[in-house]
C-alpha positions as CSV (number, residue, x, y, z in Angstrom):
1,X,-48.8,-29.6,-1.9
2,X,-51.5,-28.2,-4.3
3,X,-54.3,-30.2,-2.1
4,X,-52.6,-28.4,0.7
5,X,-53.1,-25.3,-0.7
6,X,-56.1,-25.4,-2.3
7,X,-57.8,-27.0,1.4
8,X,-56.0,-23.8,3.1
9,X,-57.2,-20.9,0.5
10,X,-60.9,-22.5,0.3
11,X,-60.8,-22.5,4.5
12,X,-60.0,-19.1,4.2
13,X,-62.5,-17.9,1.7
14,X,-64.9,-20.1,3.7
15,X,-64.5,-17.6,6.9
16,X,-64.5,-15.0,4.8
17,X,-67.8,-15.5,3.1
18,X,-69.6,-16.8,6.6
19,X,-68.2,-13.3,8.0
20,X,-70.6,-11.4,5.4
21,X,-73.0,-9.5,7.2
22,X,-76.8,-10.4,6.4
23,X,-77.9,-8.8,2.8
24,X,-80.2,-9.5,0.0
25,X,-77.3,-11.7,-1.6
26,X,-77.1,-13.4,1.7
27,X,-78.6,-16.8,0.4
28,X,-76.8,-16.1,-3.1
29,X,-73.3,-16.8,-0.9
30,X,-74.9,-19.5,1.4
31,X,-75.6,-21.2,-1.5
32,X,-72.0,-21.0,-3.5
33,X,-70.4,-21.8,-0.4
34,X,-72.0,-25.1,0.3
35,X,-71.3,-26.1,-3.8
36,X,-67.8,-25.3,-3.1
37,X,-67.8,-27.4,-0.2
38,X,-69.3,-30.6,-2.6
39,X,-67.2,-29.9,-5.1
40,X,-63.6,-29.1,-3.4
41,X,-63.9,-32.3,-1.8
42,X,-64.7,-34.4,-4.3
43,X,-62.0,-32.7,-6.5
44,X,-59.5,-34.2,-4.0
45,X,-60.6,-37.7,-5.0
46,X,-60.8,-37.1,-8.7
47,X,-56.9,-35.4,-8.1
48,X,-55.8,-38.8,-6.4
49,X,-57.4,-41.0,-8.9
50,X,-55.3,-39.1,-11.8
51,X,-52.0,-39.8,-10.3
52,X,-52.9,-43.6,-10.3
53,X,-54.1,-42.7,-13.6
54,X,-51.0,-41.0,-14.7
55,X,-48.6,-43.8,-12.9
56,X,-50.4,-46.5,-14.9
57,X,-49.8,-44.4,-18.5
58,X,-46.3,-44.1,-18.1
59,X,-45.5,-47.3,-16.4
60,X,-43.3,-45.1,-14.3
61,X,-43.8,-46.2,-10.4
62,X,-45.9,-49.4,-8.9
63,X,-49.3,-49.0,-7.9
64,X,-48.8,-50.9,-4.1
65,X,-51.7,-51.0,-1.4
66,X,-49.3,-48.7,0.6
67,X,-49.9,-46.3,-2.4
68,X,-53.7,-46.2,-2.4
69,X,-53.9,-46.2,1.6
70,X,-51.7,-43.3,1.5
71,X,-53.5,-41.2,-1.3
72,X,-57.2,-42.8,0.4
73,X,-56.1,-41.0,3.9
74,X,-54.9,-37.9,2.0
75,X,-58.4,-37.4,0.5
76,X,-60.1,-38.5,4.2
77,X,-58.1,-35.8,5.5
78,X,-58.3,-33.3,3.0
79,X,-62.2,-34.1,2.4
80,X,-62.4,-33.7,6.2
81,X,-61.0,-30.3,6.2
82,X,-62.7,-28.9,3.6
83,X,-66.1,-29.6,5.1
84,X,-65.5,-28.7,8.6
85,X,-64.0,-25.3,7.8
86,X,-67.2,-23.9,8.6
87,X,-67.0,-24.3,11.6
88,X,-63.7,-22.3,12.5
89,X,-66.1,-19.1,12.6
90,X,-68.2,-20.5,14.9
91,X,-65.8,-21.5,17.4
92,X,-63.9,-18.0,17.0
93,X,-67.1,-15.9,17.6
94,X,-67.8,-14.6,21.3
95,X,-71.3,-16.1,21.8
96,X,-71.2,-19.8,23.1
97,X,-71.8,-22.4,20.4
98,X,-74.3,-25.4,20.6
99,X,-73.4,-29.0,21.2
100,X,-75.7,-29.8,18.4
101,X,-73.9,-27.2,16.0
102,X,-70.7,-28.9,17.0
103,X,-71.6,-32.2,16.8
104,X,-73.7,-32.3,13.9
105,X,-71.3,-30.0,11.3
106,X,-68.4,-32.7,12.6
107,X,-69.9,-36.0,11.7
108,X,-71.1,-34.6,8.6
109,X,-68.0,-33.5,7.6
110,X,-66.2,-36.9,8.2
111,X,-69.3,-38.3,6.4
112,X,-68.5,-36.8,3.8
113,X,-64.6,-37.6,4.0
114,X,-65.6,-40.8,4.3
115,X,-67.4,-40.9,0.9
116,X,-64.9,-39.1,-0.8
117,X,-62.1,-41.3,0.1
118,X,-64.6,-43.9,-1.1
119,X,-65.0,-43.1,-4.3
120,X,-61.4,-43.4,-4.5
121,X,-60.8,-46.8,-3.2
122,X,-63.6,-48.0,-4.8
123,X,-62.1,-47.2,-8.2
124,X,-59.1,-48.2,-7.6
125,X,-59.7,-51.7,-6.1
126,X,-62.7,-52.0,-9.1
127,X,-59.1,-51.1,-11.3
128,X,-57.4,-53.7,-10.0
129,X,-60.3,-56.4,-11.1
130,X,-60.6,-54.9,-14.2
131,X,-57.0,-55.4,-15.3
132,X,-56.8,-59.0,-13.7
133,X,-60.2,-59.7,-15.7
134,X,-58.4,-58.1,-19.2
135,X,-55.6,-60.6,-18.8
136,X,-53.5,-60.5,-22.1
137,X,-55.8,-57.9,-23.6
138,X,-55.1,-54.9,-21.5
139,X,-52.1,-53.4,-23.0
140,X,-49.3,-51.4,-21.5
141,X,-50.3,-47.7,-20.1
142,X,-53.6,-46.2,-21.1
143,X,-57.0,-46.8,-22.0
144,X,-56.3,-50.8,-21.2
145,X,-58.2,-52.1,-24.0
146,X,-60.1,-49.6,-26.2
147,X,-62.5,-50.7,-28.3
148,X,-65.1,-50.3,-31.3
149,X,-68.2,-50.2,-29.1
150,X,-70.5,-47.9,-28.6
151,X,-70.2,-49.1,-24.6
152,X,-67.3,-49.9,-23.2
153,X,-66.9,-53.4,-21.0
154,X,-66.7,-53.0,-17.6
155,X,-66.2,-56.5,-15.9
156,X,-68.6,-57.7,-13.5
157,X,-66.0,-58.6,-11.4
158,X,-64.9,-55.0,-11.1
159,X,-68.7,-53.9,-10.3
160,X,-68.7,-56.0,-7.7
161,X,-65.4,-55.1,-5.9
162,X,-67.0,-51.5,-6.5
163,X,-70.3,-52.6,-4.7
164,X,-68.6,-54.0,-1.5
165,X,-65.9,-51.3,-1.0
166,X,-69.0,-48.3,-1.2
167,X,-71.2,-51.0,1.1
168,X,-68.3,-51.0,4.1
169,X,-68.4,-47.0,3.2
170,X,-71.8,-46.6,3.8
171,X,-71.9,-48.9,6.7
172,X,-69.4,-46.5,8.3
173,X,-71.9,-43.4,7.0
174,X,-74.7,-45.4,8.5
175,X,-72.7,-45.9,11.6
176,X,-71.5,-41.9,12.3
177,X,-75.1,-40.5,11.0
178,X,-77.0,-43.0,13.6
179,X,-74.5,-42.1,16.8
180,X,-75.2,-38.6,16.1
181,X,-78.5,-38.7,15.7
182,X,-78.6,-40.6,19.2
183,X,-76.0,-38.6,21.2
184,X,-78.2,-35.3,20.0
185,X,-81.7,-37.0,21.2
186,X,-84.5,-38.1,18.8
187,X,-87.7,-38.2,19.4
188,X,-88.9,-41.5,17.4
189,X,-85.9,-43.7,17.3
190,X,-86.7,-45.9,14.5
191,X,-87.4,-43.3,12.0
192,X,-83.8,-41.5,12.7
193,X,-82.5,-45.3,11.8
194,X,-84.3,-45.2,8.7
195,X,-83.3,-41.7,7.8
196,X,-79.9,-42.8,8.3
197,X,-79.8,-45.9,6.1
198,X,-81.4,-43.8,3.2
199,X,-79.0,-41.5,3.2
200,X,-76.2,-43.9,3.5
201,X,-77.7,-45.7,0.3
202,X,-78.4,-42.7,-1.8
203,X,-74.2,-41.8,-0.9
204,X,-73.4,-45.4,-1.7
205,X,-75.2,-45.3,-4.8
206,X,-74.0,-42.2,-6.3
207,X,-70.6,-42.6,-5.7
208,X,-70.5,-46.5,-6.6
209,X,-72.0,-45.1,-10.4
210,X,-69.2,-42.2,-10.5
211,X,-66.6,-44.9,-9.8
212,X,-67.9,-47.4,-12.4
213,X,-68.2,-44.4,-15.0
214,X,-64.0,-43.9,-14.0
215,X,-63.6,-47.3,-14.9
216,X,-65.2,-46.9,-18.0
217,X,-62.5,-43.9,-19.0
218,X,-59.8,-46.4,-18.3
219,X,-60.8,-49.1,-20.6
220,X,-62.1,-47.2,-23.7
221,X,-59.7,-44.1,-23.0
222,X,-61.3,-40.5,-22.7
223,X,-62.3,-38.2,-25.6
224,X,-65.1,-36.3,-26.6
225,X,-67.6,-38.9,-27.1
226,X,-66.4,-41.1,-24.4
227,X,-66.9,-37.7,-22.0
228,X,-70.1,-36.2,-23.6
229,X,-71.8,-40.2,-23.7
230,X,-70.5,-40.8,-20.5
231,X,-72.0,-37.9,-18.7
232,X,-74.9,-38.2,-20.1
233,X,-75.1,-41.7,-18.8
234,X,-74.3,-40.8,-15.3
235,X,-76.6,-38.4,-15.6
236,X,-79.4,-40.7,-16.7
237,X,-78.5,-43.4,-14.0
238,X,-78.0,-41.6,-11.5
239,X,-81.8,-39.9,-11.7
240,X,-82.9,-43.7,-12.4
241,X,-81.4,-44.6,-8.8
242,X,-82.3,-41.9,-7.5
243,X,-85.7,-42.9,-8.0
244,X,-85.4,-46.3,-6.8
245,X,-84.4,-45.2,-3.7
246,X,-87.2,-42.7,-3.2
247,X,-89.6,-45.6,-3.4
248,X,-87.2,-47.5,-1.2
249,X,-87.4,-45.2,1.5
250,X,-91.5,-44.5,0.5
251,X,-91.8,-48.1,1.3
252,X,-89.4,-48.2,4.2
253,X,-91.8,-44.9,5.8
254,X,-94.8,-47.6,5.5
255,X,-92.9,-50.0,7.2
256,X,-92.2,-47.2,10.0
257,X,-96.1,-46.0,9.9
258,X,-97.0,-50.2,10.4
259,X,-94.5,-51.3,12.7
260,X,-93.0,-48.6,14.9
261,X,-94.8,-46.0,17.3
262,X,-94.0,-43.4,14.4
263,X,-96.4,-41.1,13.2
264,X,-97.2,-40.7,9.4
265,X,-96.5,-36.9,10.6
266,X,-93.0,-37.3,11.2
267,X,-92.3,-39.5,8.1
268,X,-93.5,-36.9,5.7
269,X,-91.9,-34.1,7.9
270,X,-88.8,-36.3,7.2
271,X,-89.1,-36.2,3.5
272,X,-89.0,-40.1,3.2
273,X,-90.3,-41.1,-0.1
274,X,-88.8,-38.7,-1.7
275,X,-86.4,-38.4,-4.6
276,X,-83.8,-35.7,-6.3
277,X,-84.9,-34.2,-9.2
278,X,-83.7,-34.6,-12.5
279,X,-82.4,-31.0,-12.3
280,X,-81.3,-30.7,-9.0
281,X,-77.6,-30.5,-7.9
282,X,-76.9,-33.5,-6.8
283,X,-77.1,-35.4,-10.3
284,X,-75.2,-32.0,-11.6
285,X,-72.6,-32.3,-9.4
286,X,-72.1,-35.5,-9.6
287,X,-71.8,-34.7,-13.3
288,X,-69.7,-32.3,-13.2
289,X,-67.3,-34.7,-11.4
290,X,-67.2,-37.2,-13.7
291,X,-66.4,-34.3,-16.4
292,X,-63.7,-33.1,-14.6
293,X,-61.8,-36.9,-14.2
294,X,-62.7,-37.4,-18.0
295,X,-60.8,-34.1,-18.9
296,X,-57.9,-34.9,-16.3
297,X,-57.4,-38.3,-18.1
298,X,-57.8,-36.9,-21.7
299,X,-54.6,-34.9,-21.1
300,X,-52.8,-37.8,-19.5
301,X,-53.4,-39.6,-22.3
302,X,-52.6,-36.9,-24.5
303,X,-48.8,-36.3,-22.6
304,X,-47.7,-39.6,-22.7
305,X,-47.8,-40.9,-26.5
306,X,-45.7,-37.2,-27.0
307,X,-43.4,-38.0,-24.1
308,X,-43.0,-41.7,-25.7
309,X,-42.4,-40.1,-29.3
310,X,-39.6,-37.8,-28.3
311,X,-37.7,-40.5,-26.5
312,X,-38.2,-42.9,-29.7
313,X,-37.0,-40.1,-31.7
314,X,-33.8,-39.2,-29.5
315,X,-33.0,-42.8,-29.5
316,X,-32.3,-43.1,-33.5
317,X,-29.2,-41.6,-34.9
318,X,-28.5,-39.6,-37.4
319,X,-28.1,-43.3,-39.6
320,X,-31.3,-44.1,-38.8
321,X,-30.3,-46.8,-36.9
322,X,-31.2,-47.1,-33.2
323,X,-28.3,-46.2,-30.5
């Protein structure tokens, strides 16, 4: 009900604030609006992976592929509404909207569904290895095995199923971003295709880090130096990748330049090459994402030792002896 709500108020707000009539603040609101786009949707994943989280703490309810698929098409959905709400103003006004306008603010917004609900299955299946990989040494509810380290141990195993579930997302991306691109006319074929699997990497990339730095929460448990270390390590990674893809798709535009009927024009037009800087708001976003799961889980945490000391104490009598 609350991801119903929220997706209906921020819909709302979004016609409001496209409604505004031009003005100095103008690109102020442009601005704000498309952050709250980014960050409402990927809310809606960090939401679904607390109530796994908050299922596994209290033991209370089975975590069943059923679940996941349920709460996975939930944040689709949701994701999907939240990012096409832009477009309800559009289609209301007089004037005759564009095919491309259309077309283009659609795909992206089930793009971006798509990686939300990613990020999402992602850490859950990587969950799922992780425990199998703990064996005897995870231990009943939350964080599943806390340690002394200064970094906690995140199974291989679980990094991989993280890797293939973001590579069928981005496949999907790649997929939606290239039939666009074709049913809209390009004029160099081959460099729309590259375009399109940078993009889906850079997505894969950053949301396969964000769901390995959940994982990371579960085992060691969140508090303030798991939070303040971890962000700072997403932060650091995800600039680090960022990187390696820009000289990924640098080398990818030579490959265009060499092989294809591309111009070097159109390749630096395109921005390939390129990378986000460190300051940009794609690595604070992303930040800010993990921030907001770590503080979700510190009070799950935090609610289910009390809730397990109140029952203990209501269980012993007034002897002293348990009931």
């Amino acid at each position: 009900m609350s991801v119903l709500v929220a997706t209906s108020l921020l819909a709302v707000a979004t016609v409001t604030l496209a409604s505004v009539p031009p003005r100095p603040l103008r690109s102020v609101i442009t601005l704000v609006h498309a952050l709250g786009l980014r960050v409402a949707t990927d809310w809606l994943a960090v939401v679904a992976l607390l109530s796994l989280g908050e299922r596994v703490a209290t033991g209370e309810g089975s975590i069943t592929r059923s679940t996941v698929r349920r709460l996975a098409l939930a944040v689709f959905v949701g994701g999907v509404a939240i990012e096409v709400s832009p477009l309800v103003r559009l289609v209301a006004e007089p004037s005759s909207v564009t095919t491309t306008v259309l077309v283009d603010g659609v795909a992206s917004a089930v793009q971006e569904g798509l990686f939300a609900a990613g990020l999402f299955v992602a850490t859950a299946a990587g969950g799922v290895a992780l425990r199998d990989a703990l064996g005897d040494r995870a231990g009943g509810g939350l964080p599943l095995a806390p340690t002394e380290r200064r970094l906690p141990r995140v199974d291989p195993r679980a990094v991989v199923r993280v890797t293939r579930v973001m590579a069928a997302v981005a496949a999907l991306w790649f997929g939606i971003e290239v039939a666009s691109r074709l049913a809209l006319g390009v004029p160099y074929f081959w460099l729309a295709v590259g375009e399109s699997a940078v993009g889906a990497l850079g997505g894969a990339v950053d949301y396969g880090v964000l769901a390995v730095a959940f994982l990371a929460l579960a085992v060691d448990g969140a508090d303030v130096r798991s939070a303040v270390g971890g962000a700072a390590a997403v932060w650091l990674v995800l600039v680090v990748f960022g990187i390696a893809v820009g000289v990924f798709s640098a080398g990818l535009g030579v490959v265009l330049v060499g092989a294809t009927a591309t111009p070097m024009g159109a390749v630096e037009a395109a921005g390939m090459g390129l990378w986000p800087a460190p300051e940009s708001w794609t690595q604070l976003l992303a930040t800010g994402t993990f921030l907001a799961g770590a503080a979700g889980l510190w009070v799950v945490q935090r609610t289910v030792p009390e809730r397990d000391e109140s029952e203990s104490s209501a269980a012993v009598g007034d002897s002293g002896a348990p009931r």
